[in-house]
Each structure stands twice: as C-alpha cells, then as structure tokens.
C-alpha positions in Angstrom: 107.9 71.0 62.8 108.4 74.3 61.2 111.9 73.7 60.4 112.0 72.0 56.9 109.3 74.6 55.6 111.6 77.9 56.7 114.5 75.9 55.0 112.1 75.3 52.1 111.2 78.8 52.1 115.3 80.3 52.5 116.0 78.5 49.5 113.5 80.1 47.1 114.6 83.6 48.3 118.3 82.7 46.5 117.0 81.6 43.5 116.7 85.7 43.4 119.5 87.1 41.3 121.2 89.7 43.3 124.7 91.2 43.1 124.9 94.0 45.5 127.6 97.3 45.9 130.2 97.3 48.9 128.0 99.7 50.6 124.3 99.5 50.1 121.9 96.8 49.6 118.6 96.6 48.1 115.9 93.8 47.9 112.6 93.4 47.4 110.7 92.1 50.8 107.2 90.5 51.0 105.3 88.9 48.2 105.7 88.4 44.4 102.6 87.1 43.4 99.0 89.3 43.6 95.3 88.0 42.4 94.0 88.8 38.7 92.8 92.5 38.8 94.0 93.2 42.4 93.8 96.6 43.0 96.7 99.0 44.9 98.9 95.9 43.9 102.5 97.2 44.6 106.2 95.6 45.2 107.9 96.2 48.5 111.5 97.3 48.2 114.2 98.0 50.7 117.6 100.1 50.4 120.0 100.2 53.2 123.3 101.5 54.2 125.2 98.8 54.8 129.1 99.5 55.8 129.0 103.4 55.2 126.7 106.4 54.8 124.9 106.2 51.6 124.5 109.2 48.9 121.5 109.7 46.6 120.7 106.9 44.0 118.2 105.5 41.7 115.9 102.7 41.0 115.2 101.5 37.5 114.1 98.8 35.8 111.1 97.1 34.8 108.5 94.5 35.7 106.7 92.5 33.3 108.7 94.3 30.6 107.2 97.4 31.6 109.4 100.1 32.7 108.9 101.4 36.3 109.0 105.4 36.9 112.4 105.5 38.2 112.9 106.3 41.6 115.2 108.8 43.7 116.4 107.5 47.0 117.6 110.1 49.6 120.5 109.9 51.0 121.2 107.3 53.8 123.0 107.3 57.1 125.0 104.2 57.7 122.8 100.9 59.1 119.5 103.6 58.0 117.5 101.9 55.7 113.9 103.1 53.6 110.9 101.2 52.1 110.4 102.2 48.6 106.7 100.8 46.5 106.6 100.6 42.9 102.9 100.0 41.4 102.2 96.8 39.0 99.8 96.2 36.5 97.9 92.9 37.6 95.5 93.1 34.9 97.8 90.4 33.1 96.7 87.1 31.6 98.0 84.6 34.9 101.4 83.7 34.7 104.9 84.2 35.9 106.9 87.8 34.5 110.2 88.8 34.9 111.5 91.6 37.6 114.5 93.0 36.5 115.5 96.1 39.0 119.1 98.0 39.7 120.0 100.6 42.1 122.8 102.8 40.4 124.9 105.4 42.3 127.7 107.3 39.9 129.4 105.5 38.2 130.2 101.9 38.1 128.2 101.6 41.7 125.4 99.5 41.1 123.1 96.5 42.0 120.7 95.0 40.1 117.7 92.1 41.9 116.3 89.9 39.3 112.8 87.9 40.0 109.7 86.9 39.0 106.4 88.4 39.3 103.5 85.5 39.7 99.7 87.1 38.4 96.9 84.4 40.6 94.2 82.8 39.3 90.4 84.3 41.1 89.5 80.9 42.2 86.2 80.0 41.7 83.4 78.8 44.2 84.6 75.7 46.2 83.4 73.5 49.1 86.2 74.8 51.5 88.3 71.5 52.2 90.5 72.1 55.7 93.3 69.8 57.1 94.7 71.0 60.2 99.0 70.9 60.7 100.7 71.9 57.4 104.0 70.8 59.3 106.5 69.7 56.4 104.3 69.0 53.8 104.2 70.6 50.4 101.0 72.4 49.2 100.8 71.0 45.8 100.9 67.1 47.7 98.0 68.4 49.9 96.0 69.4 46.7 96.1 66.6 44.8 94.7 64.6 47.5 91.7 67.1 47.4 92.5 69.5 50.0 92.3 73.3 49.0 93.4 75.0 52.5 95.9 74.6 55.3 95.1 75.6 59.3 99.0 76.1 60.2 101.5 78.4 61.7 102.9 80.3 58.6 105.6 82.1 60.2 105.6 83.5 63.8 106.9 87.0 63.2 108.4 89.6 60.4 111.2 88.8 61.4 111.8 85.3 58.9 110.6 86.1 55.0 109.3 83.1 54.0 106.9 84.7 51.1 108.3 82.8 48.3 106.0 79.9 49.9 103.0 82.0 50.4 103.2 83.6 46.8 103.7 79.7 45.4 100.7 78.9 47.6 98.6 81.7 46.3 99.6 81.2 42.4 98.2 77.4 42.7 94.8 78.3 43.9 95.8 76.9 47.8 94.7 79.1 50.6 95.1 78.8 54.6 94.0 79.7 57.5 96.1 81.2 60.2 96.3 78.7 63.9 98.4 81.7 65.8 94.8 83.8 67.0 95.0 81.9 70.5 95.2 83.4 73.8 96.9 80.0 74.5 99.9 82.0 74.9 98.1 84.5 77.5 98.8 81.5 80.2 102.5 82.2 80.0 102.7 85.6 80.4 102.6 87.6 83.8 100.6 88.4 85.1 97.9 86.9 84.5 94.5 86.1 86.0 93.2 82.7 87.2 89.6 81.2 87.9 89.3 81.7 91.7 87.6 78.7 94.0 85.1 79.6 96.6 87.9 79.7 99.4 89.5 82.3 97.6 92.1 80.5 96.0 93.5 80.0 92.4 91.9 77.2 91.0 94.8 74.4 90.8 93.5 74.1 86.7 95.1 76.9 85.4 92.3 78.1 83.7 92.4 81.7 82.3 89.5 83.6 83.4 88.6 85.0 80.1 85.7 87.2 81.6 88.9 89.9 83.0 88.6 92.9 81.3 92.4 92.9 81.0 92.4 89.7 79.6 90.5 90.4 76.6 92.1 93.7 75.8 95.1 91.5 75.9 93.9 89.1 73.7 92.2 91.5 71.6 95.5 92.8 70.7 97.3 90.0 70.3 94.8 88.9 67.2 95.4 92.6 66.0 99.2 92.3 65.8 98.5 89.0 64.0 96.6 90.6 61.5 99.3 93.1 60.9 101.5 90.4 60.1 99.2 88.9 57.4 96.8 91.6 56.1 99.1 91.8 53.0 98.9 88.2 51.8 95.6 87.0 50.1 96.7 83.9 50.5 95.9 83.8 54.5 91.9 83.7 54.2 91.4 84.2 57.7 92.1 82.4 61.1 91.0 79.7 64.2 89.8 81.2 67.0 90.7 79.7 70.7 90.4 76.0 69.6 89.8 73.8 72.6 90.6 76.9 75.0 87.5 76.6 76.5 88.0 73.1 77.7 89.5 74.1 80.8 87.1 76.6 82.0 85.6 76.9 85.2 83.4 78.9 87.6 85.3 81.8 89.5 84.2 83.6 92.3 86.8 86.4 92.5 85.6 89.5 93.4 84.9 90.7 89.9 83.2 87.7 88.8 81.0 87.9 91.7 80.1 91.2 91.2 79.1 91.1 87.6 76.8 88.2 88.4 75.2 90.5 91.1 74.9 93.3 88.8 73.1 91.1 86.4 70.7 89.0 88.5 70.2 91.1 91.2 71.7 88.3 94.0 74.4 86.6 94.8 75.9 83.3 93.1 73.4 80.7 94.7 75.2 78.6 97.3 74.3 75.3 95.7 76.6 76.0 92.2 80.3 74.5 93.0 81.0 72.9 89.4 80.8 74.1 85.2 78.8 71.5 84.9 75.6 71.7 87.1 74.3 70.1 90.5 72.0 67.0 91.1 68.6 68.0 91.6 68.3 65.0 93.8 70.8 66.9 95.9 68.6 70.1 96.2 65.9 70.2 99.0 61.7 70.4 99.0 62.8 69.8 95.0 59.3 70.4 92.7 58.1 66.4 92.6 56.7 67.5 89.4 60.4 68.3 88.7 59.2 71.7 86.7 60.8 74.8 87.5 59.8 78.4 87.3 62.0 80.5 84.3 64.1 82.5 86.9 64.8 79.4 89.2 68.5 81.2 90.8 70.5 78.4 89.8 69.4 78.1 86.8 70.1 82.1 86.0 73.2 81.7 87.0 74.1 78.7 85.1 72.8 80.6 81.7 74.5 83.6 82.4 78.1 81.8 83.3 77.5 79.8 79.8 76.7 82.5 77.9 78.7 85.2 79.1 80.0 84.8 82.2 83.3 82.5 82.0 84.2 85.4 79.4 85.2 83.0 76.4 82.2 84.4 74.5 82.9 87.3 74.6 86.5 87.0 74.0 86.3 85.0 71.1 84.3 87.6 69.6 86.6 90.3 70.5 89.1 88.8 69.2 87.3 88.5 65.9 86.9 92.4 65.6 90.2 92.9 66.1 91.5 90.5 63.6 89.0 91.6 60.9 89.4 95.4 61.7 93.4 94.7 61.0 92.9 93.1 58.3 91.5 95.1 56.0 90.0 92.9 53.7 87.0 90.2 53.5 88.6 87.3 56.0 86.4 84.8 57.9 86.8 83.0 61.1 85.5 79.7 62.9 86.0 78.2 66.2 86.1 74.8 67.4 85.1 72.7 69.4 82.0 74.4 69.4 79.7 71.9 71.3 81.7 70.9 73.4 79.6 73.1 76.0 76.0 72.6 77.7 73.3 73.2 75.2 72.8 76.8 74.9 73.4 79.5 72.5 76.3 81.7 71.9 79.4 79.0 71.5 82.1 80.7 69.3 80.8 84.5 70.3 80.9 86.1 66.8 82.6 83.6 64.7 81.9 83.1 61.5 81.9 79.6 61.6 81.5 77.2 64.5 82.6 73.5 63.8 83.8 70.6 66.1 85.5 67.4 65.6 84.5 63.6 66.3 86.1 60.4 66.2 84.6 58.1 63.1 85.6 54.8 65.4 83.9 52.3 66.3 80.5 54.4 64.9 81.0 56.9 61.9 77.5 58.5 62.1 78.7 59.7 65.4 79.1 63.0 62.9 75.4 63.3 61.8 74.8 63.4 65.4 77.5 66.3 66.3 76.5 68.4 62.9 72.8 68.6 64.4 73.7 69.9 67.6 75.8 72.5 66.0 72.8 73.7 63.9 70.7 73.9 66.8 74.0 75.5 68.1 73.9 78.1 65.1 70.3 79.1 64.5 71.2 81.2 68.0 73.3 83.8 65.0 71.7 83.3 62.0 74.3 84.9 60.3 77.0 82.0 61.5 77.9 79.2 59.2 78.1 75.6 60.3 81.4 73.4 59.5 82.1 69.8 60.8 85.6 67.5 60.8 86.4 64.3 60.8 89.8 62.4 63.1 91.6 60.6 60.6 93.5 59.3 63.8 92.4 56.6 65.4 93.5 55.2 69.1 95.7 52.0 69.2 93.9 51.8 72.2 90.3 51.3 70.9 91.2 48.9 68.1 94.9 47.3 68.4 95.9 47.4 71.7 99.5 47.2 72.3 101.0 43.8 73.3 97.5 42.1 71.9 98.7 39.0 69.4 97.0 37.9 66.1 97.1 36.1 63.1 98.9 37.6 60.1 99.6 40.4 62.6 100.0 43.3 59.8 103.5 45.0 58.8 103.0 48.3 60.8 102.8 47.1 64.2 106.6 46.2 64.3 107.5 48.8 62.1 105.4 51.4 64.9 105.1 49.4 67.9 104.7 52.1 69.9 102.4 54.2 68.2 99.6 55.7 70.0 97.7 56.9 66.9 97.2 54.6 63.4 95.2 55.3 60.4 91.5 54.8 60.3 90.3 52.3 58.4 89.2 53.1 54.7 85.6 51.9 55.2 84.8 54.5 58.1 86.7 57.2 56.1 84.4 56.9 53.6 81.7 56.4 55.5 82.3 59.5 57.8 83.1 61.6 54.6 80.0 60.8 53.0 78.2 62.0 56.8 79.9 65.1 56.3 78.6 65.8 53.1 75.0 64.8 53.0 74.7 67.6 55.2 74.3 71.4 55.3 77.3 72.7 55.8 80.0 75.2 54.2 83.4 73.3 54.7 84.8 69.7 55.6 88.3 69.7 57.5 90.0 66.5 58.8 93.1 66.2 61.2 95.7 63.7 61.5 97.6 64.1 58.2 100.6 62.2 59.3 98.1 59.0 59.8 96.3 59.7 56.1 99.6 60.1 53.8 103.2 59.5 53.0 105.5 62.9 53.5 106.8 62.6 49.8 109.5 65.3 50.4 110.6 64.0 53.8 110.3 61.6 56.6 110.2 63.3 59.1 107.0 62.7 61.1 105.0 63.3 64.0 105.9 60.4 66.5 102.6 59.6 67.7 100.6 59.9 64.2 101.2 56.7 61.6 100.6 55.8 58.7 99.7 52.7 58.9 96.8 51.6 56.2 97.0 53.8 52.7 93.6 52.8 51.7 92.3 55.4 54.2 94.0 58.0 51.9 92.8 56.9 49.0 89.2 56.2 50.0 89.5 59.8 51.6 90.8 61.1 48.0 88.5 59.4 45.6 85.7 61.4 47.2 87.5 64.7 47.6 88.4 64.9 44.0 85.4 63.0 42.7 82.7 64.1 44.8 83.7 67.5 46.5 85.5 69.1 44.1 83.0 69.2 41.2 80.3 69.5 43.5 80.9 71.1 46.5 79.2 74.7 45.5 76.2 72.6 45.1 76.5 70.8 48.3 77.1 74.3 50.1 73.7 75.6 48.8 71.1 72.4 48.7 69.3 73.2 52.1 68.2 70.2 54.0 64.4 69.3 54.3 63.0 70.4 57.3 63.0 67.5 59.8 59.4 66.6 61.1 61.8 64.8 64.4 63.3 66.5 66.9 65.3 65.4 70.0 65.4 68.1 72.6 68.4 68.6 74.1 67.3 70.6 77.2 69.9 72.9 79.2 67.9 72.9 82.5 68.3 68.8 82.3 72.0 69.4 81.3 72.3 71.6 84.4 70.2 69.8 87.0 70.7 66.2 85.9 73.9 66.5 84.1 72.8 65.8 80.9 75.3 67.9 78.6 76.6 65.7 75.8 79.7 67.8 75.6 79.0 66.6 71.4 80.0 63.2 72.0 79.0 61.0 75.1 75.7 61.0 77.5 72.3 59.6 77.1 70.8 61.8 74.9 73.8 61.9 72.2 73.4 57.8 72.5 69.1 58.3 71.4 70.3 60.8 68.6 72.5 57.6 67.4 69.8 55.1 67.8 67.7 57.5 65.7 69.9 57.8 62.8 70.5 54.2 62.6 66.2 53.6 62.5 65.9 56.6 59.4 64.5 59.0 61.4 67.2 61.7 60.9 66.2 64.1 64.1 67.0 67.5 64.4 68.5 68.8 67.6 66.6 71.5 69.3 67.3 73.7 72.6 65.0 75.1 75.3 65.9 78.2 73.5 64.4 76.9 70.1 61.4 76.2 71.3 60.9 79.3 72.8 61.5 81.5 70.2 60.3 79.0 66.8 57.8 77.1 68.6 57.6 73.3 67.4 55.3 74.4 64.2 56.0 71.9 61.4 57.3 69.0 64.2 55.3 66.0 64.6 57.2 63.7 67.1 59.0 65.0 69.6 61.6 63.1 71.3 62.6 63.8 74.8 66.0 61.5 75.7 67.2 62.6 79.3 64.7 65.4 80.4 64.8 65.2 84.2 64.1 68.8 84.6 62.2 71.2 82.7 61.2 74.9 82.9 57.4 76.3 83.3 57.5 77.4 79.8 59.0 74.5 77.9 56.7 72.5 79.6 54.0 74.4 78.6 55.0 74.4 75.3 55.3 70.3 74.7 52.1 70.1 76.8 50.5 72.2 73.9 52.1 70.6 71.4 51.0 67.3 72.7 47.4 68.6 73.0 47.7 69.7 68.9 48.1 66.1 67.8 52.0 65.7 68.5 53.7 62.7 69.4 56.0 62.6 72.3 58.5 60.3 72.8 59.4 60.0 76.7 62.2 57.7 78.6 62.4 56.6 82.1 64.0 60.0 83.3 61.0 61.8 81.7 59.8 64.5 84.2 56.6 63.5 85.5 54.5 66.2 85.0 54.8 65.0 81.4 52.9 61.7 80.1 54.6 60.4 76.8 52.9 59.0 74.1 55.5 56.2 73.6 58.1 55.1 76.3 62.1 54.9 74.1 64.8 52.3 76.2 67.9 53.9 77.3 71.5 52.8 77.3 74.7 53.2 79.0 77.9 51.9 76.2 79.8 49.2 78.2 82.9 49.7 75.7 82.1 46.9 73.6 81.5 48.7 70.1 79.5 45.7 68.2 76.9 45.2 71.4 77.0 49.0 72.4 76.2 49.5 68.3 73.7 46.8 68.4 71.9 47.6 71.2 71.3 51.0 69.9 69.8 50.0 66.9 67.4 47.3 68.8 66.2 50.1 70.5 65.9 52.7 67.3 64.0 49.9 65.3 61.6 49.3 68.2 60.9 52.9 68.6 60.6 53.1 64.3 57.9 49.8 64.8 56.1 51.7 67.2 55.8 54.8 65.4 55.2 52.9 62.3 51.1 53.4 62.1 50.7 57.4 63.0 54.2 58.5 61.4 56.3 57.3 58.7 59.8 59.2 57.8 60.7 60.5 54.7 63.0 57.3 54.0 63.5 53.7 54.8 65.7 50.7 54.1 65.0 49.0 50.7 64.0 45.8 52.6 61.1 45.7 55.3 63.4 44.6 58.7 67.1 45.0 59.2 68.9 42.6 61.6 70.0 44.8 64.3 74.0 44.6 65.1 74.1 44.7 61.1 74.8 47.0 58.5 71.6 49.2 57.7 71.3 49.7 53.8 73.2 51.9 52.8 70.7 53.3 50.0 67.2 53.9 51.2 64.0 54.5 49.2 62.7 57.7 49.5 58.9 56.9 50.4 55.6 59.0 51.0 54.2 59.7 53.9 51.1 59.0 55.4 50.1 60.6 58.9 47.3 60.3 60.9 46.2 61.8 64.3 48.3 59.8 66.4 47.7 61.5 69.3 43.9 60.3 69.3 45.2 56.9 68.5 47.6 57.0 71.4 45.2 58.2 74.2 42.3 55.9 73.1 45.2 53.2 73.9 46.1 54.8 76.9 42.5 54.6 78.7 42.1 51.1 77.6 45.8 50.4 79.3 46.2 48.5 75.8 48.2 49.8 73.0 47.8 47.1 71.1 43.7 47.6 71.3 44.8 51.4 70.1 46.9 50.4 67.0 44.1 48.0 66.1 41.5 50.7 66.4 43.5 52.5 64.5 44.0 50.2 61.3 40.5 49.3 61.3 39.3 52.9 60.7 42.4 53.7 57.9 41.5 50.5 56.0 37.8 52.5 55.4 39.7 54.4 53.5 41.9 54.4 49.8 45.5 53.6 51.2 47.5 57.1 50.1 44.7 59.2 51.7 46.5 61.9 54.3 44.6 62.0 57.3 45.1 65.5 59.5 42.4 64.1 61.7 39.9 61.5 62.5 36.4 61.1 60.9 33.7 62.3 62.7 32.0 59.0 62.3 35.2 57.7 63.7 35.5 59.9 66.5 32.3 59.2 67.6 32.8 55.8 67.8 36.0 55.8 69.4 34.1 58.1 72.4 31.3 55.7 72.8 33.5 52.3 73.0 36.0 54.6 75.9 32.9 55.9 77.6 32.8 53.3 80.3 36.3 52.9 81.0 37.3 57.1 81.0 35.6 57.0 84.5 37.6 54.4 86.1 40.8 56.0 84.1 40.7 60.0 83.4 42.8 60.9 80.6 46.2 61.9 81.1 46.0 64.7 78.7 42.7 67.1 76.7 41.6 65.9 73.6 39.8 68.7 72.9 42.3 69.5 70.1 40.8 66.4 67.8 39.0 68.7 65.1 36.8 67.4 62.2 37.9 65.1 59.2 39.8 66.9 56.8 41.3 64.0 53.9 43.6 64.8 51.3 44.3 62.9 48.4 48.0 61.8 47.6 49.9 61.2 45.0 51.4 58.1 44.5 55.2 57.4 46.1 58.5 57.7 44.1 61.3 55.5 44.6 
C-alpha cells in the first residue's frame, strides 16, 4: 500500500543537488517547509565520516539569500556522525527559497547541498474534512475533491525520510492525522495478557485485556514513541486512537479483574454475569413484576463499572492520549471511533478529543442522524469532547448486487469487477447522507472507502475488494464538499442546534437486562429513532445518566422504545415528568409500573429494505397523527400526508407551534377507555379560543367541566396517574407562523 508513496517520496529527496567529498557526507534530514511566523523554526543537518576519520570543517552558505553564521564542525571519527541546526527566518511572504549550503575542509575538499526552503500558509478556519487510507493517492487529487486531511500511516519509523511529502503536504494547506496510535500491535507481542473465562482459561477471542496495568503502560508508551516520531512536523495534526479495538472486548475474571471489582463494589462479580452484553431478566429469579430495580441492583453495578472502567479501554484510550499530547509538544487533537458501538453509557473514547463512528448510508441514509444523536448523548458525559460522524462510501455487493444475480442492461462494472465484494454507493444516498452529516452539530465529516469514490490518477493500483464502480458518487460527494463545506463549514461548526422538545431514552439498565444496546446501528430502539426522523420529529437521544443529572426540563414527549427494565430513580423521574404535563410514549416492552400516554408499534427489519423502510414510516406517521392535537414539531412536510414507503419531502416548512396540556387530554381519554372521546374533548375546548393562542394549561372553566363529565366513570376506573399537576389557565398570545 505504502510502496508507491515511499517511492514517491525517494524521488523528491534527489531532486536535492548534492555532490559530496570522498570522505564525509553532509545532508540536511527532516523537513523543508515551516508555517508563516513559526517560531524556533530551524534546518536539520547531518555530517558524517564516511570512509575515514574526518578533521575540522565548516558550514556556509545561505538560505533564502540570507547568509547563515558559519558553522565549525569537530573533528570526526570514521562512521561518527553529528547533528548541526541552523535558525531560519520564517517571517517571509509564503513561497519557495533557495538553500544553498557547502561543507569545506582545506583546500579543494568540499561539498555543497542545494534545496529549497517552502514558508506555509496559516490556514484559516475549516470544517475538518477526513478520508481514511491515503494508500497511493496524491494529496493535491484528495483536495480538489474537497478533502483537507488524510487518516494514514505516514511512515513507520526514522528510519525512511520521506519529508519531501510531508513538507509538500504542509505548503498546500493539507494536513493528516496519524492511524499508527493502536495497541493493535500489543496482540503480537509476548507476553501479553488475555481476557480470562470463568474456568480460568484464556478466552478463545484473543481479546487484550486492556484493564492490565502493564498493558497500558505499554501502550502508553507506544503512543509516546509515536509522538517522537512526529512532534516536528505541523503537518501531522494529531492521531486515531484504538479504532474498532474495543470490538473484541470481553468480561475477564482473572484474578486481578476480580479483585478490582471487589475493591470497588464491596462483593464479588455476581454469578448471573457470563456475557459483555447483559443477561435476560426473564432468566433471573423472584424478578420485580413491576420490572423496577433499586440503583445498586449487583448486576447492574457490575455491568456499569465493567463499561465504564472495568474492560480497561477507557482508561487506556485516555492514557494513551496523554502520552501522545505530552510528546508532542504542541496543540494536537485526538478522536476515537467507533464510539457507540458500546451499551449506552458514558465515558466511550476515555479522554479523546473527539469521539465519532461510522454507518452504512444503504438501503436508509438517515441511518446517520440516528448515530450522531447517540453520540451527543454519548458526549454531554465530557463536555469538553467534540462530536464527529462518517459516512461508508462502500457499499456491500451483497446488499444491492448480489453476485451471480442477472439483469437487464447489466452495467459495465460487473464484468470488469466480478468479484468485487465492495462497489460505489450510489450518488443519490451520497448526497443524501452528506447533507445528514452536515445539518448537524458537529466539528468534522470523514468518509472511508476512497478506492470506491475515485479514480487513482497517478496509478492503478487498487485495493482488491474496494471499486469504483459509479463516478457520480464522487461527483455528487464533491459538489457539496467544495460548494457547501468549504465556504461554509466554520459556520456549520458553530450554528448550535435547537434544543429538541423529543427525546428517545436509550436506557442502559434495558440494554443490560433485556439486551437492548443498539451497538449504533441495529435493535429496536435504533429502528423507533428511524421511524422518528422519517415523521419530523428529530429526537434527541438521552441516557439513564442524562436524566439524572439534567432532568427532562424543556422535554415535552418522551419516548420510551425498548425499556423493559428501569431503575428506582429513572422511574421516578418519568413518573414526575408525566405528572408535570409530559407526554410519554410507551411500546409493548414498556415496564409496567409505567402507563404511557400513547402506545408506538414496534418492528423487527426482515431484510427487505423498501418494506423494512416503509413500515417504519407507517408507524412514525401514526405516532406524528396521534400526537398531532397536544404537540406539533418544529417542522413538517410541505403537503398535509405523505404516502408511507415514499420519499418524505425533502424541504419542510418550518411551522409554529401550539401546545396544550396533553396530559389532561390523555387521562380524561384514558378513564373514558376512549381516546377518541379525549381528542374530541380536546378540540371542542381549543376551538373557544383564537387558533395561535399557546395553551400551558387548561381553563379553569374547562377543567371543571372535564371533572364533572369523568366524575361517574373515575369510580369504576381510578386514574392510572395524579393530576394534581393541572394548574390554572395561563394563555399566551402568538405570533403568527413563518414559512
């Protein structure tokens, strides 16, 4: 892979003049090119004895036509060699100066190195653009399709100068970010420590218990030595930390591990946990019916504490991040990835300084609004973490071509690449998932798959399971970059989003006890947050955590997709919210102790993307109908009904809203076992009313005649919540609604 760019790299280094003495050799070694105004900006220059001992000599010369204080060299045993550094003024307008040096001995002995000298452009603010695997492509080809940095392996060790790249890289305003921070490597070195199973043996995964302490010195120092190697190029902005690494973890009960859980909770691991992923609480005997547990339920400890620091990656990741930054010297920033790919609870990424994760845009492109919500809920557990998101430009043959599968005007790549596991994406959900990326608040858009998005104009050499096998994808990825991102990505990087008034818990004591993690891309609950999106009601994700700390203050529907199990005080806390006037939004695994306000379908994909998308939508639109008269989102399609199974319009209306006490509404319905009696009790009291009046809650009047048409019936049917919480009328007037 790396091949073609080391050659690339070779080559530049003889464009260097250099005619050197029968006996010593001089040359200068790291970069040529420095920022505008970089301060301490100095040339590296080597003199060795080559063939025989070497007496005193000089350095002179000059660099961008400015003489350099000449320089005495000591004398020099044969094979010795010494690092000399000559200042330069960077305070230059940017361009490209001459370096004109000579080593001189008496006489005729001399050698002289000519080069050049390249003064960077600052760059200004930019929406960072990332595609992963530089492999053999040029820089310059990269930026003109919009990209402005590279996640790649720029050299593995000192040992090969490749700087001539680098300092091109750096003069055209491209930057990158270092892949080589991975304690991938850790799993090939000896020894090394394994998860252990409960019978004492290595776990057959190979899965490198990241919780040893002489693990993470280990990887601690391997992201320091990397540092070393780049510290001195500005052009390496900073680095991935342990991308998918965490994949493969698992719980461990060697002696160690064992002991720090004892340490921490006071007991042993509980019997009952055997998998990362949780138990059944079907499994679990004299279960709560009411399917609440208390806070400190032991299995539930334990599962929080192996999450969040207990398998070790945590904390490694975030040791490895203070190594790296404390070598480097210099304002660098990390991120790791995939950073949901975990149970719902905070800490992913350790201390990161950004956390991101990728998702397929086939069959269902918004699948990315979905996955950039869970990592801000993700985030808001380190404020001081920025969120990122990515996009596959590879698609699997699998999903949409299959191999073997014959049709009409069967296109030109399938016998040019008839074996090809991954093909383009097609330009419609590139520019679709691009524009998901964007409309939200993040700090930097990356893709992967570069050998399925462009031609290699240099070489063809290629990755043999990524095609290109539809341009358009490129060019609908580029229109955007250059058009869109480019001009407007500091602005995109600072607009904040509004704050949602819908929010989709994703709870980690239903993850746990009813297996409900989404890993940021499959389950129940990732399936609702689709079926959301698709209905306009843009939820936010929220955790157990969230609402423990923020509360629910400025939420007013509360959906609840998958929540078998539920602590005390989470319970409490949607119970009082519930009382307040909010409206929660229940399914069929709801725990009992909990009555929802509305009842939302649930759905299991079957594979078949049109019906698996269609159904979703059926079951978002129904849930946007019935929330229609007590809450109305901040947008809606242009027309009054979509068709679901088709394409939702693409540019909505931004609309007012008008709330009323649902709740009220709700719970009148709910004693009179008649929703439809509740909605029409409902209209008739807002049409008494001028139509873009805000209710906050009901009229006395109204109030008073809701009680005495329920009086009869709340003694056959009690209330299944207090509605003490309905206050008096308070009415606002509205302005009118902008389009």
């Amino acid at each position: 892979m790396f091949k073609t760019f080391f050659s690339r790299a070779a080559a530049l280094l003889l464009l260097a003049g250099i005619s050197a003495t029968a006996d010593a050799g001089m040359k200068i070694i790291g970069r040529r090119a420095f920022l505008r105004n970089e301060k301490d900006a100095v040339l590296k220059v080597i003199v060795q004895a080559d063939k025989n001992d070497l007496p005193s000599m000089e350095i002179v010369g000059s660099v961008a036509d400015r003489p350099i204080e000449n320089i005495k060299t000591p004398p020099l045993a044969k094979g010795a060699k010494k690092e000399f550094l000559i200042p330069v003024e960077t305070r230059l307008t940017v361009g490209k100066y001459p370096i004109e040096l000579t080593l001189r001995g008496n006489g005729s002995d001399q050698q002289k190195v000519t080069d050049q000298m390249l003064i960077s452009p600052r760059l200004p603010d930019q929406m960072p653009v990332l595609i992963w695997g530089m492999g053999t492509y040029h820089h310059q080809d990269l930026q003109e399709e919009g990209f402005t940095h590279a996640i790649s392996e720029y050299w593995k060790s000192r040992k090969f100068e490749n700087y001539p790249y680098l300092d091109e890289m750096l003069f055209d305003g491209f930057r990158g970010l270092d892949s080589r921070a991975n304690a991938r490597k850790l799993l090939k070195e000896k020894p090394i420590s394994l998860r252990v199973m409960r019978n004492g043996k290595p776990n057959p995964k190979k899965s490198l218990n990241a919780a040893d302490p002489e693990m993470q010195d280990r990887a601690g120092k391997m992201a320091k030595e990397r540092a070393a190697v780049l510290r001195d190029y500005p052009v390496i902005e900073g680095a991935i930390i342990n991308s998918e690494l965490r994949d493969s973890t698992e719980l461990s009960f060697d002696p160690r591990s064992k002991a720090a859980f004892q340490k921490f909770a006071g007991y042993p691991i509980p019997l009952e946990a055997e998998e990362k992923a949780g138990i059944s609480y079907t499994s679990l005997r004299k279960f709560p019916l009411s399917r609440v547990i208390p806070d400190n339920d032991p299995i539930l400890t334990f599962y929080k504490w192996f999450w969040k620091d207990g398998d070790g990656w945590n904390e490694m990741n975030s040791r490895m991040v203070r190594e790296f930054k404390q070598e480097m010297k210099r304002p660098v920033w990390t991120f790791h990835d995939p950073a949901v790919r975990v149970p719902p609870v905070w800490g992913s990424g350790g201390q990161v300084d950004c956390i991101s994760h990728w998702v397929y845009a086939t069959p269902d492109p918004i699948n990315i609004g979905a996955v950039t919500s869970e990592l801000q809920a993700m985030g808001k557990g380190n404020p001081n973490q920025q969120i990122m998101n990515m996009t596959q430009i590879i698609v699997y043959r699998s999903a949409v071509a299959p191999a073997g599968m014959k049709v009409a005007n069967e296109p030109a790549w399938v016998k040019e690449f008839p074996k090809a596991p991954y093909i383009s994406i097609a330009p419609d959900e590139m520019s679709i998932a691009v524009w998901t990326q964007i409309s939200r608040h993040v700090q930097g858009i990356m893709f992967h798959g570069i050998d399925s998005l462009m031609a290699n104009k240099r070489t063809k050499r290629s990755w043999s399971s990524y095609r290109l096998t539809n341009p358009g994808a490129g060019e609908s990825l580029k229109a955007i970059l250059v058009n869109i991102v480019r001009p407007f990505g500091p602005v995109l990087k600072r607009v904040p989003e509004r704050k949602n008034e819908v929010a989709l818990l994703e709870s980690f004591t239903a993850a746990m006890f009813a297996r409900r993690s989404t890993w940021g891309s499959v389950g129940w609950p990732f399936q609702a947050h689709l079926a959301l999106l698709w209905a306009n009601l843009a939820p936010s994700v929220i955790y157990d955590e969230t609402i423990l700390r923020d509360g629910l203050d400025g939420v007013k529907v509360l959906i609840l997709p998958g929540c078998d199990v539920l602590t005390e005080k989470v319970y409490h806390a949607i119970a009082d919210f519930q009382r307040k006037g909010g409206i929660v939004v229940g399914d069929r695994f709801l725990v009992p102790a909990i009555t929802p306000d509305l009842t939302m379908e649930d759905y299991t994909r079957i594979d078949d993307p049109v019906k698996d998308k269609a159904e979703l939508q059926k079951i978002g639109l129904k849930l946007r109908r019935q929330l229609a008269p007590f809450y109305q989102p901040y947008c809606r399609p242009p027309t009054p009904t979509w068709s679901p199974g088709s394409a939702v319009p693409a540019m909505p209306i931004i609309s007012s809203r008008s709330t009323t006490n649902a709740r009220s509404a709700i719970i009148s319905g709910r004693i009179r076992k008649s929703w439809k009696k509740a909605l029409t009790t409902l209209e008739r009291f807002r049409s008494d009313v001028p139509e873009r009046v805000r209710f906050t809650s009901w009229e006395p009047a109204a109030k008073s005649h809701l009680r005495s048409r329920t009086e009869k019936r709340s003694s056959k049917q009690p209330m299944m919540q207090n509605t003490s919480a309905v206050s008096s009328c308070c009415c606002r007037k509205r302005s009118a609604p902008s389009a």
